[in-house]
KOLTOR-508617 format. One record per residue (C-alpha): residue in one letter; y, x, z. Coordinates in steps of 0.1 Angstrom, whole numbers, plus 5000, padded with zeros to 4 digits. Example, Ala and Ser with C-alpha at 12.3 -4.5 7.8 and 13.67 -1.06 7.14 Angstrom:
BEGIN
<node><kegu>a</kegu><v>4955</v><u>5123</u><w>5078</w></node>
<node><kegu>s</kegu><v>4989</v><u>5137</u><w>5071</w></node>
end
This chain:
BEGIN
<node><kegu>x</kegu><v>6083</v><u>5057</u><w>8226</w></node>
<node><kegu>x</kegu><v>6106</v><u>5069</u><w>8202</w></node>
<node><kegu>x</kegu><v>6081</v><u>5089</u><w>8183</w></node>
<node><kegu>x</kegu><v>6057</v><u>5057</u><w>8183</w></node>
<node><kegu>x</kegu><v>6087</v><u>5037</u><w>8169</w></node>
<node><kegu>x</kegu><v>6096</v><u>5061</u><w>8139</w></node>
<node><kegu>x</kegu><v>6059</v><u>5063</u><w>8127</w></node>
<node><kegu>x</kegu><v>6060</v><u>5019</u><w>8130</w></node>
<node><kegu>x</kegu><v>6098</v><u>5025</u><w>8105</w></node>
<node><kegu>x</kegu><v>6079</v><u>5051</u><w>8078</w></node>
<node><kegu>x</kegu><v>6052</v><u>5030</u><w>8079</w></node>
<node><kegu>x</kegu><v>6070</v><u>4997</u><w>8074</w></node>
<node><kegu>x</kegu><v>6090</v><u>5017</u><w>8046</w></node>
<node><kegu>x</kegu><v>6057</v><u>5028</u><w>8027</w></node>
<node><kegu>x</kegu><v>6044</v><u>4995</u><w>8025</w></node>
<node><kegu>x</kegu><v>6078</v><u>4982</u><w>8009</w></node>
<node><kegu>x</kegu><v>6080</v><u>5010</u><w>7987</w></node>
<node><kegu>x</kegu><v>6046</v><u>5003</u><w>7970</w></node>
<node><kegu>x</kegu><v>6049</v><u>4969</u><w>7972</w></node>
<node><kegu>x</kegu><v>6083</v><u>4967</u><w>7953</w></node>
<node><kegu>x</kegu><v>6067</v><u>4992</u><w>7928</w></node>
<node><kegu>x</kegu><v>6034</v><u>4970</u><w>7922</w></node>
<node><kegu>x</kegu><v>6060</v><u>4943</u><w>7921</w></node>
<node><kegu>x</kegu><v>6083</v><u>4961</u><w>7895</w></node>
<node><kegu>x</kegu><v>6053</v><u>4971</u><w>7872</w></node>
<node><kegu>x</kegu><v>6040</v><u>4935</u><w>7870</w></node>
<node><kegu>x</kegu><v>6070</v><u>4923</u><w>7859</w></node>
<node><kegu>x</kegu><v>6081</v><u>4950</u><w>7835</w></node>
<node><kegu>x</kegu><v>6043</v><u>4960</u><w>7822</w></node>
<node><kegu>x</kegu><v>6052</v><u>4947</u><w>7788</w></node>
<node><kegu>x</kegu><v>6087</v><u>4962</u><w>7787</w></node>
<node><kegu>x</kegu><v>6070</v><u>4998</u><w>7794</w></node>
<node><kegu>x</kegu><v>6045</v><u>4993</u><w>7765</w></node>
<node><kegu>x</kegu><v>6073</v><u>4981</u><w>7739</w></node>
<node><kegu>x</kegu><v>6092</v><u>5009</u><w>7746</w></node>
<node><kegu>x</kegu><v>6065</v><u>5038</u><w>7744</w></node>
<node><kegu>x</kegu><v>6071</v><u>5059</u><w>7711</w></node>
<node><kegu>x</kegu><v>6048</v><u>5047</u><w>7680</w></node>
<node><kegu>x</kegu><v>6037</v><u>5073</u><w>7657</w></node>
<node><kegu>x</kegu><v>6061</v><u>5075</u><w>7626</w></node>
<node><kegu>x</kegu><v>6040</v><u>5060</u><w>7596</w></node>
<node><kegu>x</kegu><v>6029</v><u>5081</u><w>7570</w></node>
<node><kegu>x</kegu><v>6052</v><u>5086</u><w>7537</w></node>
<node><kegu>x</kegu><v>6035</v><u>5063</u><w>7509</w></node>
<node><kegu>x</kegu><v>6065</v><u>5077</u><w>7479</w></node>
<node><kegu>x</kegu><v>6059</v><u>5116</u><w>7470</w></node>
<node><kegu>x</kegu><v>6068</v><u>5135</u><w>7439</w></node>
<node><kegu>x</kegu><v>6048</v><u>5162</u><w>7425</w></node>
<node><kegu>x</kegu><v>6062</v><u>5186</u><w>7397</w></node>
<node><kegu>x</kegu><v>6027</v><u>5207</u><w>7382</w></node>
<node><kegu>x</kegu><v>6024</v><u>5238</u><w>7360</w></node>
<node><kegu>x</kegu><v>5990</v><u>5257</u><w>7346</w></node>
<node><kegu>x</kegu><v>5968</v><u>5257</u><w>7317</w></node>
<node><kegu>x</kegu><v>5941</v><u>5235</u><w>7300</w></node>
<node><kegu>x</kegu><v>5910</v><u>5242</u><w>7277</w></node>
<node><kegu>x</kegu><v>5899</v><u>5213</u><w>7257</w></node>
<node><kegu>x</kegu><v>5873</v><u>5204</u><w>7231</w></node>
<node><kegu>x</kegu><v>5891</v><u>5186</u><w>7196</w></node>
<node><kegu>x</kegu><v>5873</v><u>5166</u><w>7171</w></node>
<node><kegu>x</kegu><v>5897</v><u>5178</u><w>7138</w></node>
<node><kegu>x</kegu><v>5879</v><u>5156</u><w>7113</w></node>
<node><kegu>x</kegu><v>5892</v><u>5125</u><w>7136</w></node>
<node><kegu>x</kegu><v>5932</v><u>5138</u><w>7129</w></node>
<node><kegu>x</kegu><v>5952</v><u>5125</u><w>7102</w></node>
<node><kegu>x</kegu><v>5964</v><u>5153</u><w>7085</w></node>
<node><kegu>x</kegu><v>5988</v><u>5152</u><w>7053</w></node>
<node><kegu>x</kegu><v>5996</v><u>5173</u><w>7033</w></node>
<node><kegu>x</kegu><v>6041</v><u>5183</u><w>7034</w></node>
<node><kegu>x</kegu><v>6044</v><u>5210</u><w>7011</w></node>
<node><kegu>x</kegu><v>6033</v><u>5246</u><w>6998</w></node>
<node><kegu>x</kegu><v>6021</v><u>5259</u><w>6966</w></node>
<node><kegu>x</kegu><v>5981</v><u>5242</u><w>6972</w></node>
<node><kegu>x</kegu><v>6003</v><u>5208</u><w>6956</w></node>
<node><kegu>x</kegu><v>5996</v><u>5227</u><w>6921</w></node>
<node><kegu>x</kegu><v>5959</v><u>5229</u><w>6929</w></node>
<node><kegu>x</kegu><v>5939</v><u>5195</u><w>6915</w></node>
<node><kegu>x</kegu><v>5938</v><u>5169</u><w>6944</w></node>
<node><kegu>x</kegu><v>5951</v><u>5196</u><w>6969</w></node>
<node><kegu>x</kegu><v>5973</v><u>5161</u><w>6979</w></node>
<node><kegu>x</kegu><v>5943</v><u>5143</u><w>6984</w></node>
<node><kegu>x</kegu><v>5923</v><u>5164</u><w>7007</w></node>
<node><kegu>x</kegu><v>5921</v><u>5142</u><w>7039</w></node>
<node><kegu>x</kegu><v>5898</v><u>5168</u><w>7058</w></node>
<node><kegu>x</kegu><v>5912</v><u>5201</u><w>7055</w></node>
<node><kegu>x</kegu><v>5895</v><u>5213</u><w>7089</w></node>
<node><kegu>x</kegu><v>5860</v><u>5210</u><w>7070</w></node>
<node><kegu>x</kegu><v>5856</v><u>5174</u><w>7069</w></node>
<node><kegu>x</kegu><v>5826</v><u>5158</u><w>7086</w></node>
<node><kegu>x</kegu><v>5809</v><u>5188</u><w>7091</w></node>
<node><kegu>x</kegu><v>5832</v><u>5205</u><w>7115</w></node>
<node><kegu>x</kegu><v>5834</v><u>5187</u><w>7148</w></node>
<node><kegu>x</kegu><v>5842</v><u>5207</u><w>7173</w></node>
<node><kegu>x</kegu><v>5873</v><u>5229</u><w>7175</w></node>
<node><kegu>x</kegu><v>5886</v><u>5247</u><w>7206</w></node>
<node><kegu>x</kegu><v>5918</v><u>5247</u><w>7217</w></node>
<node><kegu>x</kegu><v>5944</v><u>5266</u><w>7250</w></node>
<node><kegu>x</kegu><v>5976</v><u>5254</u><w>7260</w></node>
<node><kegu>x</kegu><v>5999</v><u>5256</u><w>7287</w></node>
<node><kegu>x</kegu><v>6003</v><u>5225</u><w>7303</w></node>
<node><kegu>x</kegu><v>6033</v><u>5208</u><w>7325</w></node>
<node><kegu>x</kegu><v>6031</v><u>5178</u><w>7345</w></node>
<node><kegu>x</kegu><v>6056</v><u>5158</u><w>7365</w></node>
<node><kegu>x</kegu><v>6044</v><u>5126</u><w>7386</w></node>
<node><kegu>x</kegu><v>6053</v><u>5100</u><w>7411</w></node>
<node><kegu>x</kegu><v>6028</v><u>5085</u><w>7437</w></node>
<node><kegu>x</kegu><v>6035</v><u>5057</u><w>7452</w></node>
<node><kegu>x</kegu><v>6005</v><u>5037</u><w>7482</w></node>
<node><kegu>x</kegu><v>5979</v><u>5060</u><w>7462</w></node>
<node><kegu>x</kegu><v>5986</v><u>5046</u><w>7426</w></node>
<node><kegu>x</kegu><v>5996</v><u>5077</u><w>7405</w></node>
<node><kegu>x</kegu><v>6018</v><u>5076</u><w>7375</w></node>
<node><kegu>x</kegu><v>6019</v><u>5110</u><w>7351</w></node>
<node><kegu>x</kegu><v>6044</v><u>5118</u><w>7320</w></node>
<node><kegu>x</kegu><v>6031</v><u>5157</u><w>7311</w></node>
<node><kegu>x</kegu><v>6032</v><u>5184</u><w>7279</w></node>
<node><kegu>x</kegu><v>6011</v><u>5207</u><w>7267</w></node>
<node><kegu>x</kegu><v>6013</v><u>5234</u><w>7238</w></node>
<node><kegu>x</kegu><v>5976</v><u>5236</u><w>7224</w></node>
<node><kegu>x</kegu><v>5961</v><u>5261</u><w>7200</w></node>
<node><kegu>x</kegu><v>5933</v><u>5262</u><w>7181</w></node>
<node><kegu>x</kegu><v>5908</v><u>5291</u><w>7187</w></node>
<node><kegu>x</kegu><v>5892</v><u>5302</u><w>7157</w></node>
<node><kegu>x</kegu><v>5884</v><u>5332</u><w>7136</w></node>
<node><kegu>x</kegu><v>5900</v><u>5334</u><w>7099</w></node>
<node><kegu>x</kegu><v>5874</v><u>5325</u><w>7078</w></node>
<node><kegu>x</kegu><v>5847</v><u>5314</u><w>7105</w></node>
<node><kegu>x</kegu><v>5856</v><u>5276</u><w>7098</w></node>
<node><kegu>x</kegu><v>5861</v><u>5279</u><w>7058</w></node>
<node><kegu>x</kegu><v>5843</v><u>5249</u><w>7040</w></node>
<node><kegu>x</kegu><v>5842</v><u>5236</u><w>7005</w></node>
<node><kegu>x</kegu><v>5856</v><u>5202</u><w>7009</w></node>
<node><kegu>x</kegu><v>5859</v><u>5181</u><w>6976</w></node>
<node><kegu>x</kegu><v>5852</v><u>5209</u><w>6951</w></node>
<node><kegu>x</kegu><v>5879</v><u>5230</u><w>6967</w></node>
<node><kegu>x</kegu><v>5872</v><u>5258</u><w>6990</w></node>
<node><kegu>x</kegu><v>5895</v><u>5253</u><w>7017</w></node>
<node><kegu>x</kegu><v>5905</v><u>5285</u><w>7043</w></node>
<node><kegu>x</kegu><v>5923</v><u>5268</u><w>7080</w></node>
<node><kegu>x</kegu><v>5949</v><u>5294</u><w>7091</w></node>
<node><kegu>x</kegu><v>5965</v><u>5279</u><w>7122</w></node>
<node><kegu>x</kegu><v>5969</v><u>5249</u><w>7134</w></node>
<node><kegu>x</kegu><v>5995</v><u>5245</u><w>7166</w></node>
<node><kegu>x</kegu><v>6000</v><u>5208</u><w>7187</w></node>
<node><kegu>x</kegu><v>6024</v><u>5194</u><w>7208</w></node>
<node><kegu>x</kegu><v>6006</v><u>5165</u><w>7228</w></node>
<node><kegu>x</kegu><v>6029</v><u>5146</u><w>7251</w></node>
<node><kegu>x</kegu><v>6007</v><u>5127</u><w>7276</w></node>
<node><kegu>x</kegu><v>6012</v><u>5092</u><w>7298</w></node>
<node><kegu>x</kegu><v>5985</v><u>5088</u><w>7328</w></node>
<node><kegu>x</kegu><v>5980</v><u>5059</u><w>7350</w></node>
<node><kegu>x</kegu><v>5956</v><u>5066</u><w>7380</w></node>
<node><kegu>x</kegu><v>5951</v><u>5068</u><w>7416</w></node>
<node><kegu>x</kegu><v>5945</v><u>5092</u><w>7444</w></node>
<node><kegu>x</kegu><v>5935</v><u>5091</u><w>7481</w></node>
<node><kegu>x</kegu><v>5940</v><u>5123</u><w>7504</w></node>
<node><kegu>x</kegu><v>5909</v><u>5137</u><w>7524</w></node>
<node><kegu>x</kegu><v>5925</v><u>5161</u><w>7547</w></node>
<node><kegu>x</kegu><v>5937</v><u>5191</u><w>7526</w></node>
<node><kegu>x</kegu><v>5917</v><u>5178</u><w>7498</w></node>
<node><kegu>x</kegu><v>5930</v><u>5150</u><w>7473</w></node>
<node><kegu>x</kegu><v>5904</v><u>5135</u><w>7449</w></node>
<node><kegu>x</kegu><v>5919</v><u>5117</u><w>7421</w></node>
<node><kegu>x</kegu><v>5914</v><u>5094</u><w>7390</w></node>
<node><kegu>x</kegu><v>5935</v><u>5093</u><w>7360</w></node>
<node><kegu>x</kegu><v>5936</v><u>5073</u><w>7323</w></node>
<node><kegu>x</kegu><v>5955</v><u>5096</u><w>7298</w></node>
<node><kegu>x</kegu><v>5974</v><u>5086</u><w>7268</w></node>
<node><kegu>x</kegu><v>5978</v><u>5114</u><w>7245</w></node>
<node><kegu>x</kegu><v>6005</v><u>5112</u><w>7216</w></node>
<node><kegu>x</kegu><v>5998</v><u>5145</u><w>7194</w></node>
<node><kegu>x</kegu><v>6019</v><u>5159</u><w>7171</w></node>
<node><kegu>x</kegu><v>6001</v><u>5187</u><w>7145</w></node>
<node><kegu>x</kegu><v>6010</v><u>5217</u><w>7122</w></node>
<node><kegu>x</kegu><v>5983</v><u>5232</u><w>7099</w></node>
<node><kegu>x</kegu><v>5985</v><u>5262</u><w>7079</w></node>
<node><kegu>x</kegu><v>5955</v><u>5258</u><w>7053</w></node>
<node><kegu>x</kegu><v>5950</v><u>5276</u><w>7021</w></node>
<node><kegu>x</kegu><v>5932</v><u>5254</u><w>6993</w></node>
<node><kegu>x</kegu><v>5917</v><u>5271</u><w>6963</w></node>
<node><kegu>x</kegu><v>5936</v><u>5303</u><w>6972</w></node>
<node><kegu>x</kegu><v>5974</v><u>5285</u><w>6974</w></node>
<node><kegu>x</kegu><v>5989</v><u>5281</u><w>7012</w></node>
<node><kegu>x</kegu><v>5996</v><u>5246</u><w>7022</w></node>
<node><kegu>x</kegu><v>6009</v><u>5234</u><w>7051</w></node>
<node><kegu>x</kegu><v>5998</v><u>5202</u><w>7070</w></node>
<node><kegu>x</kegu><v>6008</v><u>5175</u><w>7093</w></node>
<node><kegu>x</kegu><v>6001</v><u>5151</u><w>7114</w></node>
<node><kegu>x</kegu><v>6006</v><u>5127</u><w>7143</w></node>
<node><kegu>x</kegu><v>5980</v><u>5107</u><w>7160</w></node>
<node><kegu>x</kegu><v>5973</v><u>5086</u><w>7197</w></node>
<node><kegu>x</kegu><v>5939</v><u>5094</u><w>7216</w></node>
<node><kegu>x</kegu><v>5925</v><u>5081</u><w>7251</w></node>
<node><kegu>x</kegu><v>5908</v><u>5100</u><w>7275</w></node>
<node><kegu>x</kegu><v>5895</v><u>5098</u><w>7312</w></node>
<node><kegu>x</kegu><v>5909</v><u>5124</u><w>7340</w></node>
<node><kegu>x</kegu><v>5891</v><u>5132</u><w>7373</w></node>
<node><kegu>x</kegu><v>5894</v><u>5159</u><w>7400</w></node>
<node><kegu>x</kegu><v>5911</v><u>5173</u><w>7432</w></node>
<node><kegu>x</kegu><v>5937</v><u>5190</u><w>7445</w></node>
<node><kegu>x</kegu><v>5935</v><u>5212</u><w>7476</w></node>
<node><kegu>x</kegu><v>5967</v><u>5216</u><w>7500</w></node>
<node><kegu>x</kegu><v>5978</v><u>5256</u><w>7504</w></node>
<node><kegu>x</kegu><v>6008</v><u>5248</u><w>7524</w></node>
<node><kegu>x</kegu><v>6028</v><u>5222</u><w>7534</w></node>
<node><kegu>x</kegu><v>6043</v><u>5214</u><w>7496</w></node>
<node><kegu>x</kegu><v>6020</v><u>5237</u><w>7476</w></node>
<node><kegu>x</kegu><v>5987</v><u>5224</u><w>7462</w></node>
<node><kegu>x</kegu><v>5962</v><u>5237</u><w>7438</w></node>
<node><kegu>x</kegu><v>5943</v><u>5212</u><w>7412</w></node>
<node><kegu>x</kegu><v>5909</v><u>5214</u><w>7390</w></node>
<node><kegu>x</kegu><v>5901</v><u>5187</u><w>7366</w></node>
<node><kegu>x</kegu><v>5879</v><u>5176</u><w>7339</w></node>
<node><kegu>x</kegu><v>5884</v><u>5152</u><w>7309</w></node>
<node><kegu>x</kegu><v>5864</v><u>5127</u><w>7283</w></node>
<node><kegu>x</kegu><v>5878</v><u>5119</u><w>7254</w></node>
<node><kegu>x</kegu><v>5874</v><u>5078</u><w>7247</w></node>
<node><kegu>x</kegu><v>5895</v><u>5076</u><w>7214</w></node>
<node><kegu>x</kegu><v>5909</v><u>5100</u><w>7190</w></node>
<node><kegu>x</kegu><v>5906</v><u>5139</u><w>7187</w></node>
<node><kegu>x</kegu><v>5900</v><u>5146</u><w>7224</w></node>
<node><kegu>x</kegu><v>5862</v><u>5156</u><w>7233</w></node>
<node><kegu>x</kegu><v>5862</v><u>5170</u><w>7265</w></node>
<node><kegu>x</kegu><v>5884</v><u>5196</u><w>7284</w></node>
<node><kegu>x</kegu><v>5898</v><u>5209</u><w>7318</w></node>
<node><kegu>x</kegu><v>5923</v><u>5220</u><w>7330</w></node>
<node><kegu>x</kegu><v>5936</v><u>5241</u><w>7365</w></node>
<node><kegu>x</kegu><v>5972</v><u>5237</u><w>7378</w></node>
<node><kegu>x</kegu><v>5996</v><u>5244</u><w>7407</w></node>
<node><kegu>x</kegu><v>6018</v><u>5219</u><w>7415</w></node>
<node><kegu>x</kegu><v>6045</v><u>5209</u><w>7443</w></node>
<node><kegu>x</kegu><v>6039</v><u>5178</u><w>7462</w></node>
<node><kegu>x</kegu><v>6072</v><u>5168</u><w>7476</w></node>
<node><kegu>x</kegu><v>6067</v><u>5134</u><w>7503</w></node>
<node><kegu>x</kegu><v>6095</v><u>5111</u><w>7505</w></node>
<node><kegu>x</kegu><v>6101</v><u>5084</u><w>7532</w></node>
end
């Protein structure tokens, strides 16, 4: 009897205790789901600070250079030579630089404010032209360019494809003997050019970058340039 009457009390206790837990979950189902973690959204702010070296492609006869002073000003219309890289004829001139970038991204939109040091590569002599019944002998030329981008960039993983519109501000000096008497030369000019490549993730802040560039207006042909950078997200 009393063994019949304990297994009637566990079971009477059973049903009461799922009952009032059926009971408790209906009336507290939302309350569970509103207070289940959410995943902590992604940061849309980071800061990237870049360094490495570019290669470009320079149209020379495009750059407005004048002539500042040397001994070429006793030569006749040494001050008049507007082309002293060859005029028309020489198109093409190679250049290597160091390059620094600093940028902010913010929901994908990038925005860029970088440096680079170019200089020409050229042989003495190899790009010596008779311009305006002078025979005219480029020595050096050295640039500062300081460069404003606007783009974008979406992330793939550990790979970050990206888009950018350079402005280029360029600020020349040219060494260029004309009809045997040094000159130098200067000059300062704006150019346009289109940006586009990726960056892969190393590590969690380190990132390596390869791009390619168009020149749209100005001196800048085409070019590339490969750079390590630090990608530093902010919430």
């Amino acid at each position: 009897m009393n063994l019949r009457r304990n297994v009637v009390v566990a079971l009477c206790g059973v049903v009461l205790l799922v009952s009032g837990a059926a009971l408790a979950k209906e009336e507290h189902g939302d309350d569970v789901s509103v207070t289940k973690p959410e995943p902590e959204p992604d940061a849309t702010f980071a800061y990237e600070l870049a360094m490495g070296f570019a290669g470009a492609v320079l149209d020379p006869s495009a750059m407005p250079l004048v002539f500042q002073s040397g001994e070429a000003v006793n030569v006749a219309g040494a001050t008049g030579l507007t082309a002293p890289f060859g005029g028309a004829s020489l198109r093409q001139l190679v250049t290597a630089s160091p390059s620094w970038e600093t940028r902010a991204i913010q929901s994908h939109v990038r925005f860029t404010l970088g440096l680079q040091k170019p200089y020409a590569a050229f042989r003495q002599g190899a790009i010596d032209a008779d311009v305006d019944g002078l025979r005219v002998s480029p020595r050096s030329l050295s640039l500062w360019v300081v460069r404003f981008g606007l783009g974008g960039e979406y992330t793939f993983g550990r790979v970050t494809p990206f888009a950018d519109v350079l402005g280029d501000v360029q600020l020349a000096t040219a060494e260029v003997t004309v009809g045997g008497q040094p000159g130098k030369y200067t000059s300062s000019g704006f150019g346009f050019s289109m940006r586009a490549g990726a960056r892969v993730r190393v590590d969690k802040y380190l990132s390596v970058g390869l791009a390619g560039e168009y020149g749209l207006v100005g001196t800048p042909r085409h070019g590339a340039s490969l750079m390590v950078g630090w990608v530093f997200p902010i919430d």
